[in-house]
C-alpha positions as CSV (number, residue, x, y, z in Angstrom):
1,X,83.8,115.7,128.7
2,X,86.4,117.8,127.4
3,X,85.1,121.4,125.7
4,X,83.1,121.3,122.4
5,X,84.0,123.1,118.7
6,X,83.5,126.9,119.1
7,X,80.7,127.9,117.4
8,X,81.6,130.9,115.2
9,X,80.0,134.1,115.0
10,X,80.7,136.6,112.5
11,X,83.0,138.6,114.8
12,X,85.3,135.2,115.7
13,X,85.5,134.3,111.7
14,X,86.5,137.4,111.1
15,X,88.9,137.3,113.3
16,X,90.0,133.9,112.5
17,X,90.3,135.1,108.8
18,X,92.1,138.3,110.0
19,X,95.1,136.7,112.4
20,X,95.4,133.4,110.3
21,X,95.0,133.7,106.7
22,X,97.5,133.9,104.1
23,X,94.9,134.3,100.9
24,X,97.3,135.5,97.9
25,X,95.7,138.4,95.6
26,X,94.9,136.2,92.8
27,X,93.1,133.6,95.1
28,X,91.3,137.0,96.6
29,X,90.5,138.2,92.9
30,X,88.9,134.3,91.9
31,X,86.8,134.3,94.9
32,X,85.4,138.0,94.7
33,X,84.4,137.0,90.7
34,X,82.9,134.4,91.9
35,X,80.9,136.0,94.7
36,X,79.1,137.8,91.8
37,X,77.9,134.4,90.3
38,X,74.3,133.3,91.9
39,X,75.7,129.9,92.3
40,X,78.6,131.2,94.6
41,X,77.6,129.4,97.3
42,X,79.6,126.3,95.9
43,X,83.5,128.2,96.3
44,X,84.8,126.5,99.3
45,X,85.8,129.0,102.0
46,X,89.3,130.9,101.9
47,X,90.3,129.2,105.2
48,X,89.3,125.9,103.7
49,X,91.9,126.2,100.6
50,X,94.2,127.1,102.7
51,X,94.0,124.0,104.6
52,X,94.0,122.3,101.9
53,X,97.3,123.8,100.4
54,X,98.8,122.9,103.4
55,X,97.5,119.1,103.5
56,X,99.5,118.7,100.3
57,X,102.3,120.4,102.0
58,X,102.5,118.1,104.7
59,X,101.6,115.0,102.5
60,X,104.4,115.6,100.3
61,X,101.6,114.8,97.5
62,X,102.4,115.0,93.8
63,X,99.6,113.7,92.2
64,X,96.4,114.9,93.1
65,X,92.7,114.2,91.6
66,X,89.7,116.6,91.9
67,X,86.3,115.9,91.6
68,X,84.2,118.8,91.0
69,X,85.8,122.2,90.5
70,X,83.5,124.7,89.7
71,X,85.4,128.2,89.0
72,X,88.8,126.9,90.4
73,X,89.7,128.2,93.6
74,X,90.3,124.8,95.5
75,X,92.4,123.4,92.0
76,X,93.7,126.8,92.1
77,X,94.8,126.6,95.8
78,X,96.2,123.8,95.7
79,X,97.8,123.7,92.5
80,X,100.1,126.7,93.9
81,X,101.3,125.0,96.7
82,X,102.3,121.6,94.7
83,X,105.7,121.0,93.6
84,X,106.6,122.1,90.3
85,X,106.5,118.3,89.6
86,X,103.0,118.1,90.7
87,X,99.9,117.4,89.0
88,X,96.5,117.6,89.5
89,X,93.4,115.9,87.1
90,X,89.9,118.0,87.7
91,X,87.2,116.8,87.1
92,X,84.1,118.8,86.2
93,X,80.7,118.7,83.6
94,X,80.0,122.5,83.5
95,X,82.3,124.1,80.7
96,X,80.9,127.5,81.6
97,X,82.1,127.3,85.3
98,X,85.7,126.1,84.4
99,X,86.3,128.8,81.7
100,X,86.8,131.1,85.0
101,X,89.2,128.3,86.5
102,X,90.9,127.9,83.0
103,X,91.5,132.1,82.8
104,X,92.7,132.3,86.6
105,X,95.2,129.1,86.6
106,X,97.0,130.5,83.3
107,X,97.5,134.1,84.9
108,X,98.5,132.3,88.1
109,X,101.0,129.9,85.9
110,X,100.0,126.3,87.1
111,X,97.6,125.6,83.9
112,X,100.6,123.4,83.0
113,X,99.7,121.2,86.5
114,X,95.8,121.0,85.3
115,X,94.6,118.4,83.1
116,X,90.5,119.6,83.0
117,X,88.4,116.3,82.0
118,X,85.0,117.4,81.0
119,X,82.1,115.0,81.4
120,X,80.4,112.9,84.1
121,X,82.7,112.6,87.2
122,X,81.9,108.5,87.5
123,X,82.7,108.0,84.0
124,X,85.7,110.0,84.1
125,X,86.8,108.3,87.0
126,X,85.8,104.5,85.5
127,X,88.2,105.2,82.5
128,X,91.0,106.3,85.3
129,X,91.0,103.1,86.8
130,X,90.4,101.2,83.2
131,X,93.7,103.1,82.1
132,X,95.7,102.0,85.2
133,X,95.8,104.7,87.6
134,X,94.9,102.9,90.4
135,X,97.0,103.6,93.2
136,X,98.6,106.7,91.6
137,X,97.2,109.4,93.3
138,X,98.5,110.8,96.4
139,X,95.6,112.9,97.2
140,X,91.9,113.5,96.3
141,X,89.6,116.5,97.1
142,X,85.6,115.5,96.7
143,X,83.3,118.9,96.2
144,X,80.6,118.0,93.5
145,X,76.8,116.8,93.4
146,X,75.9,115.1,96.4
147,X,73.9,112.0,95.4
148,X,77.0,110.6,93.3
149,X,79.8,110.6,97.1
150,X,79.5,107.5,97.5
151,X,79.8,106.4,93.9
152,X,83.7,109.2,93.7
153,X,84.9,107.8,96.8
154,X,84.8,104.4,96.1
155,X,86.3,104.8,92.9
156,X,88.7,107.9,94.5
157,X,89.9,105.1,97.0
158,X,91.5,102.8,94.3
159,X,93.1,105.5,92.2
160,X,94.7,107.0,95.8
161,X,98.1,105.2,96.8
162,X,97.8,103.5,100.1
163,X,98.6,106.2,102.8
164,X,96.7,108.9,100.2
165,X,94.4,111.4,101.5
166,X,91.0,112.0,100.2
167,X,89.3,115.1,101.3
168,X,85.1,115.1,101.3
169,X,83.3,118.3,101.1
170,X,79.8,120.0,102.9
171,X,79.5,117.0,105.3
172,X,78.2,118.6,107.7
173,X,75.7,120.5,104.9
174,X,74.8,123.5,106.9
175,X,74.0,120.6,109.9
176,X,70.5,119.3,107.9
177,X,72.2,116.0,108.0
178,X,71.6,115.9,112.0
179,X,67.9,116.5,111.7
180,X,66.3,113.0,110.6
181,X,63.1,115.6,110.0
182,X,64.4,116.9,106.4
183,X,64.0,114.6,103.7
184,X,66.1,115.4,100.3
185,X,68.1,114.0,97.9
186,X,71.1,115.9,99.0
187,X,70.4,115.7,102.6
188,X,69.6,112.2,102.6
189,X,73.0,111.4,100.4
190,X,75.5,112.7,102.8
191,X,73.7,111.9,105.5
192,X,74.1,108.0,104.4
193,X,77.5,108.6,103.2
194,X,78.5,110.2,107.0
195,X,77.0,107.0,108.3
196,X,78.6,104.5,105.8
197,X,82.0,106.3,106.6
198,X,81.8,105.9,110.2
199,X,82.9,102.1,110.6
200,X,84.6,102.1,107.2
201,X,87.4,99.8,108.1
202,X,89.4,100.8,104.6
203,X,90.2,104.4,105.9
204,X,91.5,105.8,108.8
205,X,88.8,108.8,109.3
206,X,88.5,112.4,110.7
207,X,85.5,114.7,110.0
208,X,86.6,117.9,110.8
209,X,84.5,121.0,111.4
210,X,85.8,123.8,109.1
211,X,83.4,125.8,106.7
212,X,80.4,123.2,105.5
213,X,82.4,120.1,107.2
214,X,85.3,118.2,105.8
215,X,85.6,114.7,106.1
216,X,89.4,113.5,105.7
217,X,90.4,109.3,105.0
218,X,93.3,108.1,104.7
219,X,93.6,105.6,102.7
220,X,94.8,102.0,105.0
């Protein structure tokens, strides 16, 4: 058996953080706001948006759909490393939360990218489809409430193109899923969504260990 994922202690993710990552000041100034919020717990990891701005660098992707952004530093992320062609829709319910996003995309200069849809993600995404976007997308990034995954992926997989790339969130959700003893809503979602993914012949799957656990599919 060939060597396991490190574990990381706080000395190797700072270090990690310190030889590796490339966080520009604005992205540093939207995460330290946030980290003043009591619900901060929900900003993906610097390390994470970076590896997502560089999935849409190696994907080439143009059109990209968000479900869930909360104060904007994923959007934000990858929004700055799209094409000045690119796009991204963001999907969100809390109009509190995505006055922060709105405020730090317009001093970054992508707000033009940004279209911010307001209102329950599966609804949004429904009227998506019903308008024709099936297909359209090149990429989707899933980070929002957990018993609803399965219900944004399925609809995320026919608005991505074939070959897309949808990103899941918290999959790994601080590792309750792997204890069969606790028994919540949240806990019990991903945990069924993990195990519905796993012999998902649409997608071409890799659930990769970084922050809270990131699922990526391709789209077949």
């Amino acid at each position: 058996m060939g060597k396991r994922t490190l574990d990381l202690d706080d000395r190797l993710y700072d270090y990690l953080l310190d030889v590796s990552l490339r966080e520009p000041e604005i992205l540093a100034r939207l995460r330290k706001r946030t980290l003043k919020l009591p619900e901060h717990g929900m900003q993906v990891s610097p390390e994470q948006g970076q590896f997502l701005a560089l999935l849409v660098e190696l994907t080439g992707a143009r059109q990209h759909l968000e479900v869930g952004v909360f104060t904007g530093y994923s959007s934000l992320a990858v929004a700055l490393a799209l094409p000045a062609d690119g796009h991204i829709t963001a999907l969100d319910i809390d109009p509190d939360f995505t006055a922060i996003a709105r405020e730090f995309w317009a001093e970054a200069g992508v707000a033009e990218k940004i279209d911010l849809r307001l209102g329950p993600g599966i609804e949004t995404l429904d009227a998506l489809i019903a308008d024709g976007h099936a297909d359209s997308y090149d990429s989707a990034f899933i980070d929002a409430d957990k018993p609803n995954y399965d219900g944004y992926f399925e609809r995320c997989l026919q608005l991505v193109r074939p070959g897309g790339l949808i990103g899941i969130d918290n999959v790994l959700w601080s590792g309750k899923p792997a204890d069969d003893s606790i028994r919540d809503d949240n806990t019990d979602a991903i945990r069924a969504f993990n195990l519905a993914r796993k012999d998902d012949q649409r997608v071409t799957l890799s659930m990769v260990p970084i922050a809270d656990g990131l699922t990526l599919a391709i789209k077949r």
